[in-house]
C-alpha positions in Angstrom: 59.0 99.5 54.7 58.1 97.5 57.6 57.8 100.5 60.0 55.3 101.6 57.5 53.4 98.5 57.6 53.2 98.7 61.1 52.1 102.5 60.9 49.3 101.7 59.0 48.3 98.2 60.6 48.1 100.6 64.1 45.8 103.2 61.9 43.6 100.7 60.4 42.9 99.0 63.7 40.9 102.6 64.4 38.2 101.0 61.7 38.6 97.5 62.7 34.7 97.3 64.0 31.4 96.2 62.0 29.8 99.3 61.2 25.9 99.5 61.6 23.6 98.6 58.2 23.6 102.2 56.7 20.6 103.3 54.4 21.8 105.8 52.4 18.2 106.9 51.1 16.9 106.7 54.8 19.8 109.3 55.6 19.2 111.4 53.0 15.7 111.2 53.4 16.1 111.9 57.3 18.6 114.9 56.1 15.6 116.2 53.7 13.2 116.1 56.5 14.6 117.4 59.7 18.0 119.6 58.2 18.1 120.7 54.7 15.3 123.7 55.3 18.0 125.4 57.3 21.6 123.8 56.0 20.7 124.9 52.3 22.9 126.6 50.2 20.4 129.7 50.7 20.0 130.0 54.0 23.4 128.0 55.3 22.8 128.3 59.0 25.1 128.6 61.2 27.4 128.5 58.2 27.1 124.9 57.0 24.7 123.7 54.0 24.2 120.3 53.9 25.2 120.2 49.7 28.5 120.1 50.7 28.8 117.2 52.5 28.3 113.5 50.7 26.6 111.1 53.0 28.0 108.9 50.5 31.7 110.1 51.1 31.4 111.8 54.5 35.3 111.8 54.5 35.9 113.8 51.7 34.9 116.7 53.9 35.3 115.4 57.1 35.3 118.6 58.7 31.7 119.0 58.0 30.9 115.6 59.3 32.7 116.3 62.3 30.5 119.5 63.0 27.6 117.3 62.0 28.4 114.7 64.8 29.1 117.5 67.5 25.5 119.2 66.7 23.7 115.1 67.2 25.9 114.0 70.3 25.4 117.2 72.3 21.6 117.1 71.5 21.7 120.8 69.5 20.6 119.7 66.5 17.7 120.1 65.1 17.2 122.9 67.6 14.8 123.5 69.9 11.4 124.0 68.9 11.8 122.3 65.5 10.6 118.6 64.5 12.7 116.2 65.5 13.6 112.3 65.1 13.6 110.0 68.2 16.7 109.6 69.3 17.6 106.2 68.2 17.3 107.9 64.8 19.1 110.7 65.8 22.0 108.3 66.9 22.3 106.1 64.9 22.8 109.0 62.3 25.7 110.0 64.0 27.4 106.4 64.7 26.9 105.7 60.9 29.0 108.6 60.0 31.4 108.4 62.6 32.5 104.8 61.1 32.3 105.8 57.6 34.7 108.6 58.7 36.7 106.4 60.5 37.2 103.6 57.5 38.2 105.7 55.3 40.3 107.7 57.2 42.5 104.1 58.5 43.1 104.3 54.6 44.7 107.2 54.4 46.9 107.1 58.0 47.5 110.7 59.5 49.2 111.0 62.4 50.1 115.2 62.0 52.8 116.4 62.4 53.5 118.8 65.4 55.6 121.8 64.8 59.2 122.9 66.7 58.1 122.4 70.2 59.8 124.8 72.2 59.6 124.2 75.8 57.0 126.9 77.7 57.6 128.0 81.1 56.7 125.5 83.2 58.4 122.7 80.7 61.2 125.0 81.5 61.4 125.4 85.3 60.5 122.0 85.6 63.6 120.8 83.3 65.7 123.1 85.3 64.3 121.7 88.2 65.3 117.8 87.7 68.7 118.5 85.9 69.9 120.9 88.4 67.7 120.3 91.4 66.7 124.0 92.3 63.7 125.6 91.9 63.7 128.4 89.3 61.0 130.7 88.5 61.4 131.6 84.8 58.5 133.9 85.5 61.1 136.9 86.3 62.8 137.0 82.8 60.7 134.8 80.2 57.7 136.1 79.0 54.3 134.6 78.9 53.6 131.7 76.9 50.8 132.2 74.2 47.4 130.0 74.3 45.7 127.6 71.4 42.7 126.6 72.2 43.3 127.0 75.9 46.6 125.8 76.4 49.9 126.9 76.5 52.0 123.6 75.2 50.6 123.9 71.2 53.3 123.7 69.3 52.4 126.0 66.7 51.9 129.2 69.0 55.4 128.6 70.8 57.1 131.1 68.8 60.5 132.2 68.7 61.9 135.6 68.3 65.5 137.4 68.7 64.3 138.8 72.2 62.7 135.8 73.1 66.2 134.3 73.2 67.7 136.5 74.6 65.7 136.1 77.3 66.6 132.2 77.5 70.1 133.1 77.7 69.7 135.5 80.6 67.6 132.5 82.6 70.6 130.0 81.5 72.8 132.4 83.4 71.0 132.8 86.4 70.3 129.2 86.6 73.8 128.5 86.3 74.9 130.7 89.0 72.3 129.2 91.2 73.1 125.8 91.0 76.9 125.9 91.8 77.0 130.0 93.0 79.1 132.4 91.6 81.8 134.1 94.3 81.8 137.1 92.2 78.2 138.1 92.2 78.2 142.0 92.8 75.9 142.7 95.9 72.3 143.7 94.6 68.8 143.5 96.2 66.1 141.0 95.6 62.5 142.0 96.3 59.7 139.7 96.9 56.1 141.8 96.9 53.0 141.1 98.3 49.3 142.2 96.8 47.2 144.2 98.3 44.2 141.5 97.9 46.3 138.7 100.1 45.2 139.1 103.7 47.4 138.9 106.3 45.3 138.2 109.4 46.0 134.5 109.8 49.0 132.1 109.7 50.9 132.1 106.2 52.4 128.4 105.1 55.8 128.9 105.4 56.5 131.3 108.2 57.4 130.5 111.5 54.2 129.0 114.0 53.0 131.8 116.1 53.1 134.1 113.5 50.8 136.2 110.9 50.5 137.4 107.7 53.5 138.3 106.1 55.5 135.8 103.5 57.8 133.0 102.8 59.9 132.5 99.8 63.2 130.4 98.9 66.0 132.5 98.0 69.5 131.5 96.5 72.4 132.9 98.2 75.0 132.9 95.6 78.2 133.0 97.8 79.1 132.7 101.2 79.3 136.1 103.0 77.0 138.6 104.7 73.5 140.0 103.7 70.7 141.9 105.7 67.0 142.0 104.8 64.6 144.9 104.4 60.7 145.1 104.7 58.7 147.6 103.8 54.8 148.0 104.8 51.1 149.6 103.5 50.1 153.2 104.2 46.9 154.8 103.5 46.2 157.5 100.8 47.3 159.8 103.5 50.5 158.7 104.4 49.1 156.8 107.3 50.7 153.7 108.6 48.5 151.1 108.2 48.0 149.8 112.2 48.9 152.8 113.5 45.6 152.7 115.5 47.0 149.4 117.2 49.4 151.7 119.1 53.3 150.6 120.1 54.5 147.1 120.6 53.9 145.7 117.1 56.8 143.3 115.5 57.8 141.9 112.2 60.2 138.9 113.0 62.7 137.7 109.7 63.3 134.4 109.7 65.8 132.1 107.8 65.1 128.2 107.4 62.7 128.8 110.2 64.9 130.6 113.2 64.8 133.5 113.8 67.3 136.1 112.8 66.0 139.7 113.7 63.1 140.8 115.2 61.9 145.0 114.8 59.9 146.9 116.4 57.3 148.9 114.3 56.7 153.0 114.8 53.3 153.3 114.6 53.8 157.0 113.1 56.4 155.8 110.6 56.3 158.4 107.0 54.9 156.3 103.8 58.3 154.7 102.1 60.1 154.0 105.2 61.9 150.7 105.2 63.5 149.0 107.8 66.5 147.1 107.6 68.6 144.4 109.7 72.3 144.2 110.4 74.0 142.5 108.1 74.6 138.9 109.0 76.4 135.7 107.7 74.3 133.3 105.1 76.3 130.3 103.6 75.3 129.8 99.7 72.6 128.0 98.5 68.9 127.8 99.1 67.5 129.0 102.2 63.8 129.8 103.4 63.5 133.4 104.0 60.4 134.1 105.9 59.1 137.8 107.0 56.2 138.0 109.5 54.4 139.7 112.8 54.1 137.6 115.9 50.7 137.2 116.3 50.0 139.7 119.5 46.6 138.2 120.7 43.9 136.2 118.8 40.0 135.3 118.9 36.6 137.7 118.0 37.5 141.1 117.2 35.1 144.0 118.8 35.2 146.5 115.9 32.3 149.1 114.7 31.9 147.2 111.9 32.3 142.9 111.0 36.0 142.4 110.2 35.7 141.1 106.5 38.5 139.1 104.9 40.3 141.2 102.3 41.7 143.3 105.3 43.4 145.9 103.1 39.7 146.7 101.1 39.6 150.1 102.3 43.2 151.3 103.8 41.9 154.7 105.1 41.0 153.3 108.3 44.5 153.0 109.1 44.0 155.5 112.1 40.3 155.5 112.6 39.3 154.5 116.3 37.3 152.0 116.5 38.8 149.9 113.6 41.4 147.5 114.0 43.9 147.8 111.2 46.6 145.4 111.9 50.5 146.2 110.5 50.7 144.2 106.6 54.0 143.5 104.9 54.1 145.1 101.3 57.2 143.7 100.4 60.9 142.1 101.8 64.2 142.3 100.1 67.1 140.4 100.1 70.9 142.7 100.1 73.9 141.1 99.1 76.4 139.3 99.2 79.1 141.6 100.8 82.1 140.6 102.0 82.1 137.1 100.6 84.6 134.3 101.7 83.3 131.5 99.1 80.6 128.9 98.2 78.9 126.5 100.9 78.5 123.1 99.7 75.1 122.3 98.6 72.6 120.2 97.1 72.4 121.3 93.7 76.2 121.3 93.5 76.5 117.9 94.8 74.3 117.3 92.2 76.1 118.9 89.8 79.6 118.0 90.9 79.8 114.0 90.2 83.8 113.9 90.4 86.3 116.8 91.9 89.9 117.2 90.4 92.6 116.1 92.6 95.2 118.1 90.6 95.5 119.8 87.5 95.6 116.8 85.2 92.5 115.6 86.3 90.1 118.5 85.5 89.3 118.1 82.2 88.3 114.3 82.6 86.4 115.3 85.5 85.2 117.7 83.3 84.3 115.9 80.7 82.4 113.0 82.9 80.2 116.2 84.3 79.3 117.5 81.1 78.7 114.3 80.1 75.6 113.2 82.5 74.4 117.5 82.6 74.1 116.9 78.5 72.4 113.3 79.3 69.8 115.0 81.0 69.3 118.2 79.4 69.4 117.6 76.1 67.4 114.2 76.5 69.4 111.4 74.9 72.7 110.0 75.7 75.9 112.6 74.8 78.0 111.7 71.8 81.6 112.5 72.0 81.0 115.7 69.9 78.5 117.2 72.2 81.3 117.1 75.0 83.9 118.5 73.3 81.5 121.5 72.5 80.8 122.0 75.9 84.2 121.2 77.2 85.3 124.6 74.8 82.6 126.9 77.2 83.8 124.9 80.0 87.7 126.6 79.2 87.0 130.1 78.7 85.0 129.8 82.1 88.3 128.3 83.8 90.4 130.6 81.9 89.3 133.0 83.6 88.7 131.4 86.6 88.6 128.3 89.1 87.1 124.9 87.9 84.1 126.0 89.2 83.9 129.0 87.1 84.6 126.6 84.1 81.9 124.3 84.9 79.2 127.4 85.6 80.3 128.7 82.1 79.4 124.9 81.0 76.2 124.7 82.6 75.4 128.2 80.8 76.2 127.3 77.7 74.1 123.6 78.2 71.0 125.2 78.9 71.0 128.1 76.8 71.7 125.2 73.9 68.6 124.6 71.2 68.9 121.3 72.3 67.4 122.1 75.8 65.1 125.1 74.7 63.6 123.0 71.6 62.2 119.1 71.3 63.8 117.9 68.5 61.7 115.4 66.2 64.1 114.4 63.6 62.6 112.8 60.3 65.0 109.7 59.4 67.1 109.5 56.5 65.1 106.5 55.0 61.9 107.7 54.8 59.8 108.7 51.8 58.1 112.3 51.9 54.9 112.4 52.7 55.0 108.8 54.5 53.7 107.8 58.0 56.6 106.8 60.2 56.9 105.7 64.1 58.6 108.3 65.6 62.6 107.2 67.8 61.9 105.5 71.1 64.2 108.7 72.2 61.2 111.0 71.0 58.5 108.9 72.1 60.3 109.7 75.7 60.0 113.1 75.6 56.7 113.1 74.4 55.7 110.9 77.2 57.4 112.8 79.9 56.1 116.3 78.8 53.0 114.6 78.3 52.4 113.3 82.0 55.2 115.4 84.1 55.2 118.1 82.4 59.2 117.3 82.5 61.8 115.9 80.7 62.5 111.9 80.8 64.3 110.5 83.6 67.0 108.3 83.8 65.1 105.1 83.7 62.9 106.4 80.1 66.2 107.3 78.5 67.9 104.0 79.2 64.9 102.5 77.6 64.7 104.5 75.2 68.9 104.0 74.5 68.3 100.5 74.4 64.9 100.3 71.9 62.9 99.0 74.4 60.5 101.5 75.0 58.6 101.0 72.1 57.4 97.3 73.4 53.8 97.1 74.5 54.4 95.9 77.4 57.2 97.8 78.6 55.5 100.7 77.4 52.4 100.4 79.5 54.8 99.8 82.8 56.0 102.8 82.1 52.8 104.9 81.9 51.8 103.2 85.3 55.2 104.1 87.1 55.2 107.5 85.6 51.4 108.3 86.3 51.8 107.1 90.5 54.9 109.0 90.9 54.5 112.5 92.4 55.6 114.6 89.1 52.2 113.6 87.7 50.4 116.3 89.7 51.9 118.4 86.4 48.9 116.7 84.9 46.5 118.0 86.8 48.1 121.4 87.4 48.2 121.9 83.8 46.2 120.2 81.8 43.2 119.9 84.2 43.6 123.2 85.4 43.9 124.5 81.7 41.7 122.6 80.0 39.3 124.0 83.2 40.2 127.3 82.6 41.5 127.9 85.7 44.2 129.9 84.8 41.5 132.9 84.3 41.2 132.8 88.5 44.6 135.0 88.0 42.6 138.1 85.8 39.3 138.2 88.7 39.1 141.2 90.4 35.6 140.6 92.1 34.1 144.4 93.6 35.6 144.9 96.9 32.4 146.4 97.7 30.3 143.8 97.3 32.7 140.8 97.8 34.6 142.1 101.0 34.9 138.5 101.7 37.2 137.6 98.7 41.1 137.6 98.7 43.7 135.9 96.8 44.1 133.6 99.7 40.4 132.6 98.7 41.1 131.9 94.9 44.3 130.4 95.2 42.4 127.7 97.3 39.5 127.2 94.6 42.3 126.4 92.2 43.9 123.8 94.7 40.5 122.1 95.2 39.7 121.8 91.7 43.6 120.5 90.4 43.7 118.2 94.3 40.2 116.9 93.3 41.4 116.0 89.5 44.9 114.3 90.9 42.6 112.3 93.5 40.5 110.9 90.4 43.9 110.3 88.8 45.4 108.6 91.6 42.7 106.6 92.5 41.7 105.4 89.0 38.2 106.7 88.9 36.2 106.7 85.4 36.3 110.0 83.6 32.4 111.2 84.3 33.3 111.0 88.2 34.4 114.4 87.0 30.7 115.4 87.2 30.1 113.2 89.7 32.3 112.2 92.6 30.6 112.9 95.8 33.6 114.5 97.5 36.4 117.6 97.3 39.0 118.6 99.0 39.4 121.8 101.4 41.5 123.8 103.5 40.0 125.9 106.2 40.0 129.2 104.1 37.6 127.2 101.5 36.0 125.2 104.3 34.6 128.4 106.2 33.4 130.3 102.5 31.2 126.8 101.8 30.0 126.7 104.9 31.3 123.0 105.9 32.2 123.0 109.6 35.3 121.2 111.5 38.3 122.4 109.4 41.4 123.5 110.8 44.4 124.8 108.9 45.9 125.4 105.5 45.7 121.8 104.9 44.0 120.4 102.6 41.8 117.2 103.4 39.3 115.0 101.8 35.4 115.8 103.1 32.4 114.2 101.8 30.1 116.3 100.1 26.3 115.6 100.4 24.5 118.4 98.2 24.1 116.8 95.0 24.4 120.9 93.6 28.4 120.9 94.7 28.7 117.3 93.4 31.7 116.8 90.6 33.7 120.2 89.5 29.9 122.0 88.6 30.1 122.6 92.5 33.7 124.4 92.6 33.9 127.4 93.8 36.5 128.1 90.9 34.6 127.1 88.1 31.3 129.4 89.6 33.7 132.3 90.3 35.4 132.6 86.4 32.5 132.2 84.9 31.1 135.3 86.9 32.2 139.1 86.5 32.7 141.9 88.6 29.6 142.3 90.2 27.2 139.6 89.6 26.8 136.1 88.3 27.0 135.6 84.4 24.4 132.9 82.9 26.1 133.6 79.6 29.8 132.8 80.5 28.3 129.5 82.8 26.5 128.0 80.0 29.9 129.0 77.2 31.9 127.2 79.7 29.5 124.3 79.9 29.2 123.9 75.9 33.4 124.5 75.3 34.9 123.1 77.9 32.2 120.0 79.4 30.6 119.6 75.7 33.3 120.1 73.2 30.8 122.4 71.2 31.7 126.3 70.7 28.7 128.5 71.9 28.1 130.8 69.2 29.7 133.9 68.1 27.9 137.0 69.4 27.1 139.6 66.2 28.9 142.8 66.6 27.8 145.9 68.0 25.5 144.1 70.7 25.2 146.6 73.6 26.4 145.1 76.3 24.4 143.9 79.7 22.2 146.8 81.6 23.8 147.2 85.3 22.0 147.9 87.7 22.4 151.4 89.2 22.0 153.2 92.5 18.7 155.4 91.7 17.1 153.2 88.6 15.0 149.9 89.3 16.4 146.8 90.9 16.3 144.1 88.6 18.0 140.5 89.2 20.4 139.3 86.4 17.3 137.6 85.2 15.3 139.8 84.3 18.1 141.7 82.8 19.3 139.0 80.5 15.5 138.6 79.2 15.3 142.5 78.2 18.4 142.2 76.5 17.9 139.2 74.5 14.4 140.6 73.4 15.8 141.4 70.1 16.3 138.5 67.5 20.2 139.1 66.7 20.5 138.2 70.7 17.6 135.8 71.2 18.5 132.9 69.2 21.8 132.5 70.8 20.9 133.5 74.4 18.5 130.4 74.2 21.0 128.2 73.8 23.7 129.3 76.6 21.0 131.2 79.1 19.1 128.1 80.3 22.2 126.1 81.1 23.8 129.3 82.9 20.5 130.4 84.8 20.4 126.7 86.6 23.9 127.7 88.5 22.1 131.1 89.8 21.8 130.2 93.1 25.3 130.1 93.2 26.8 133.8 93.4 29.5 135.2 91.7 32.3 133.6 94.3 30.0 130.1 94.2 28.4 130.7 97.4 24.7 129.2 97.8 21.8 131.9 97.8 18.3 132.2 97.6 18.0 135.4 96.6 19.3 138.1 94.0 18.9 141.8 94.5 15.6 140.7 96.9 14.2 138.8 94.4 13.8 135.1 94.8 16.3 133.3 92.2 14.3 131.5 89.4 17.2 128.5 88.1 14.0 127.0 86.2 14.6 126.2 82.1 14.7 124.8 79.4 17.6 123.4 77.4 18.4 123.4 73.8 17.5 119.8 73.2 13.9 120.3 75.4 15.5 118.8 78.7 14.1 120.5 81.4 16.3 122.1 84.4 15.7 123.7 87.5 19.3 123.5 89.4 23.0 122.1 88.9 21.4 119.2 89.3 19.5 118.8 86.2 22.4 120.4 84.0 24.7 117.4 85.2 22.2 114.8 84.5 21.4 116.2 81.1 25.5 116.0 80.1 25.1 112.3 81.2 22.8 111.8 79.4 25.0 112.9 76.6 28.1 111.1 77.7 29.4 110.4 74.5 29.9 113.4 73.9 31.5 114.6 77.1 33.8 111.5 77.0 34.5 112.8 73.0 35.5 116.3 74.2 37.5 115.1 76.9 39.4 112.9 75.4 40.0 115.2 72.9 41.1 117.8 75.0 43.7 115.3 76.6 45.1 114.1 73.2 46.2 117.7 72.3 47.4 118.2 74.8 49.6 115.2 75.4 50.8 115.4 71.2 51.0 119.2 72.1 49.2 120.5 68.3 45.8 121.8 67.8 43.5 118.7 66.5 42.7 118.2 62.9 39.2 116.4 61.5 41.7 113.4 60.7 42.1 113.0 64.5 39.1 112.2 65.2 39.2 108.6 64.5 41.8 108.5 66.7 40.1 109.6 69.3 36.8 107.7 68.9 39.1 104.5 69.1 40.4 105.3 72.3 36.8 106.0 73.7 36.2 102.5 72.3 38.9 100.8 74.4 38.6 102.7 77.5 33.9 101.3 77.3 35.7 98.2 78.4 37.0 99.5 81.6 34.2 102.0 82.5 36.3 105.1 80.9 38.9 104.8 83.6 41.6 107.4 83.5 44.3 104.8 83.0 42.6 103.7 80.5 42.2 106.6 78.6 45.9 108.0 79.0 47.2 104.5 78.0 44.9 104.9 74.9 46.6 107.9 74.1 49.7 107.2 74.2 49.2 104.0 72.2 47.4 105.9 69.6 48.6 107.0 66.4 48.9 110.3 66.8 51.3 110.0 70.0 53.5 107.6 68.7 53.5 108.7 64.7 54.5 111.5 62.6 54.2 112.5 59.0 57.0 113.0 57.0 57.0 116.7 55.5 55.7 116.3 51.6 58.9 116.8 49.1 58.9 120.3 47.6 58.8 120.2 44.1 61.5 123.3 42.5 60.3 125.6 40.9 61.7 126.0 37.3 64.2 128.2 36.7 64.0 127.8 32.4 63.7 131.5 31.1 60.9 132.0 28.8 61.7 131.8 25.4 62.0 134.3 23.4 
């Protein structure tokens, strides 16, 4: 009963402010004049009529008095062109609602209740990575995660299926043989590939100094013994080799842990499919850096027929045309092996692993034991009970039945990880509580939710000893936590995945500009847009910053590849570094070149998908939904008229099915047009000069980046609203409900009083209801089984 006190206590506190005088007559008056001649039961616009929600009672439908607060924050409603209120009115419509909500909602506590989390890929590797210290791509054998609402930690999409495990079981197995290795590992080849759209004309991070193109990747050597490595390169359509017009002398060096091993010589008249191979050659177990690469021959302007461009491998028919320099590129390396083996190296993941070694027989299965104990610990996320051991401790005999201790323990590990208790996040309901009821979830749980949350990880030591001991539940302990947790390295995950989701960056992936008219672009290129934007989001983080220097910070990072496509001067390397930026149009993440380039297409800039992005992701508003059957976009075309993506986008919104939505997203996406479809500045599009001139939805006018940032300031509530909101599912990992809302208003609340800073906000969502709550699952009532009478 007391938790339950508590529960609600921490709800009601979401109401605990002095609502403004509300005039029901004015607001119905107001909703008479400016709404009802649209949001009728007739005409229902945009599928809401205004009869079905009760100013009165706004929360007996508070999904239609959320929508109704979306439509007077963001400034859409009443649209353009129609009569409006001032926007005091218009305001303090919205904040009168928002509290009734809110009040009656701390009434009637709902903190949701999330569905069986199973842990996505990157929850995966991640896990893998801090209970076994080795880096594991579960890329290779799990399949992708599905997406709600743009990310890829909602609960209810993470399903489970018979293959799906299957595929968990495999990864436990090759995780346990990387971690301690596995002597009996058949020899078998591992092949790393390259793309054809990552250039290979400069230095590649990882490979040895001196050298280019080419790659570097860590490999796990499951046993001691001997191994040789095989690359194999590009060819033209022909059969060509690509640089076979840079004559004899041309190498590809293989290095391990940055020596080198092997050096070959390259045939410039090698046949398509050849590969070349090294000796075989001793490699202790464990992780190693195996690096494949050409030392770089000469370097500085290049005197071709034609400007070198940056996706070297856009057209490979000029492997043998004179004139053209076509330098060798690496289509892939493999890995052969292990032959011959005489054992397993010691190494760091097994000294991880291996907290005790038996002396003699006797003492295996205590050491046993004491191993299993601190694997389960961490992997399953609470301290072990003596009945999880002795479960283990059976896989752990059959392994060292038929085998060493070693063999026993891999067998262990195997069976650990491939346990529901590491694939799934367990939120157990207690035994005392009544269906139905709100209840504060374990301190154990509130762990896992916290280290998902912000690393992306499981807990550490430190948050389950807390969380062992009851203690993490304390304010102030609490808030210690988030602070540690949130400056230690492991909280990039937040900007990796939740920025870059929420940010859509994960769309940079499925871009495939026209090599034709983009020569300049390569994945080298995108891959460094997405580290400016997730660098530039960790900075803010780090730094404490309030939430709208998002928008507005007058800096970014860069490496040189970026550098040199924005045209800022005095960069060097693949480093990335802090640089001022001056050009209020590049200001905040509206200036990222990876935000320009996935909201283009193939061939041109797209006003449409710039001002969607701008309403869902920076506005928290859904554009709307286009009609079917609308013909898509006219192209341009090599014999008809040129026409910029302008005037194409006004002949095709001539017709009304088109027009009254293209009014709403074109004028926001026609102020980034001077930025082309890779986010470089330009003046001009197909010769005409680019008009960015508009006029928005709510009657602001724009002509530039500029203007579109000041006019989401200027409806910050909203912004801070959508963000926040964004954050909150993602940190409880479910979709948001209308009863969250409150919820997230109250944290906006708190975090006014220290300028929206980003500690402030993540604090406020973990101390939120929804984070640190559940709701018990309603009793089922039976069904009854009396037979009808007779």
């Amino acid at each position: 009963m007391k938790k339950l006190i508590l529960a609600a206590t921490a709800v009601c506190a979401l109401g605990a402010q002095t609502p403004p005088a509300i005039n029901l007559t004015a607001q119905q008056a107001l909703v008479k004049q400016y709404c009802a001649g649209c949001h009728n039961d007739r005409l229902k616009s945009g599928g809401f009529s205004f009869s079905k929600l009760d100013l009165a009672h706004p929360d007996l439908n508070a999904g239609q008095a959320e929508k109704v607060i979306v439509k007077l924050q963001t400034g859409m409603m009443p649209p353009a062109g129609a009569p409006r209120p001032d926007a005091a009115t218009i305001n303090g419509f919205a904040a009168a609602l928002e509290l009734a909500v809110d009040q009656a909602v701390a009434t009637r506590p709902n903190p949701g209740r999330p569905a069986l989390h199973r842990l996505n890929r990157t929850e995966y590797g991640n896990s893998i990575k801090e209970l076994l210290g080795i880096d594991y791509d579960p890329t290779t054998v799990l399949p992708a995660d599905d997406m709600s609402h743009g990310f890829d930690n909602m609960s209810d999409v993470l399903m489970v299926s018979p293959t799906l495990m299957e595929a968990y079981v495999r990864a436990a197995g090759q995780v346990a043989r990387a971690s301690v290795g596995d002597p009996s590992t058949a020899p078998g080849i591992a092949t790393y590939k390259l793309p054809r759209i990552f250039s290979q004309v400069r230095h590649v991070e990882g490979t040895p100094m001196g050298t280019r193109g080419g790659l570097a990747v860590k490999h796990y050597f499951p046993a001691d013994g001997e191994y040789n490595f095989q690359v194999s390169f590009y060819y033209s359509g022909l059969g060509a080799f690509y640089g076979q017009n840079m004559g004899k002398g041309q190498e590809i060096e293989i290095s391990l842990d940055g020596e080198r091993v092997a050096v070959m010589e390259l045939d410039p008249f090698m046949k398509l499919n050849t590969v070349l191979r090294t000796p075989r050659m001793k490699v202790k177990a464990g992780p190693h850096m195996v690096a494949a690469a050409f030392p770089m021959k000469a370097s500085g302007p290049v005197e071709d027929d034609v400007a070198p461009i940056e996706q070297s491998l856009v057209d490979v028919s000029n492997a043998n045309v004179p004139g053209l320099t076509s330098l060798p590129h690496l289509h892939d390396v493999g890995v052969n092996g292990p032959y011959n083996v005489t054992g397993v190296s010691d190494y760091a993941s097994r000294r991880k692993v291996f907290v005790c070694r038996p002396v003699a027989g006797a003492d295996e299965v205590p050491c046993a034991k004491k191993i299993i104990a601190a694997l389960v610990r961490q992997a399953w996320r609470r301290p072990a009970v003596d009945g999880d051991i002795e479960s283990m401790l059976s896989y752990y005999q059959q392994g060292r039945n038929g085998g060493d201790f070693d063999a026993g323990i891999r067998t262990a590990i195997q069976a650990i990880v491939a346990n529901p208790q590491f694939v799934f996040r367990f939120e157990r309901t207690p035994a005392n509580v009544t269906p139905g009821s709100v209840y504060r979830i374990g301190d154990l749980e509130l762990a896992s939710r916290l280290s998902f949350f912000l690393w992306s990880s499981p807990p550490d030591d430190q948050l389950i000893t807390l969380a062992s001991q009851g203690r993490l539940k304390e304010a102030s302990v609490l808030e210690q936590q988030v602070r540690r947790m949130v400056a230690d390295p492991r909280s990039e995950a937040l900007s990796r995945n939740f920025a870059g989701q929420w940010l859509r960056l994960q769309n940079l992936k499925d871009l495939q500009p026209d090599d034709y008219q983009f020569p300049d672009y390569d994945k080298n290129l995108f891959e460094s847009m997405r580290r400016e934007t997730e660098i530039f989001f960790d900075s803010l983080m780090r730094e404490d910053h309030g939430a709208m220097d998002i928008l507005t910070a007058n800096y970014t990072w860069v490496d040189e590849r970026l550098a040199k496509h924005y045209g800022m001067p005095n960069v060097v390397g693949p480093r990335f570094r802090r640089v001022a930026v001056t050009d209020e149009n590049r200001m905040g993440v509206l200036g990222h070149g990876s935000i320009l380039a996935l909201t283009s297409v193939a061939t041109r800039t797209s006003p449409v998908n710039r001002g969607k992005w701008v309403l869902n992701v920076l506005l928290g508003t859904p554009a709307p939904t286009p009609p079917p059957n609308v013909p898509p976009l006219k192209e341009n075309t090599v014999d008809g008229k040129a026409l910029s993506v302008r005037e194409r986008m006004e002949e095709h919104r001539e017709n009304e099915p088109c027009h009254s939505c293209h009014q709403i997203m074109d004028p926001l996406g026609f102020a980034f047009d001077n930025f082309d479809t890779l986010g470089q500045w330009r003046v001009k599009d197909a010769g005409f000069v680019i008009d960015p001139s508009g006029t928005l939805y709510d009657g602001t006018k724009v002509a530039g980046p500029a203007d579109v940032r000041k006019a989401i300031l200027s409806h910050q509530d909203a912004f801070l609203r959508g963000f926040t909101s964004e954050l909150l599912m993602y940190g409880v990992g479910r979709v948001l409900e209308p009863f969250d809302m409150p919820a997230v208003r109250a944290i906006d609340r708190d975090a006014a009083k220290q300028n929206y800073k980003l500690s402030s906000i993540i604090l406020g969502i973990v101390k939120s209801p929804p984070f640190q709550m559940r709701k018990a699952e309603e009793a089922v009532t039976p069904a009854s089984s009396a037979a009808p009478a007779p």
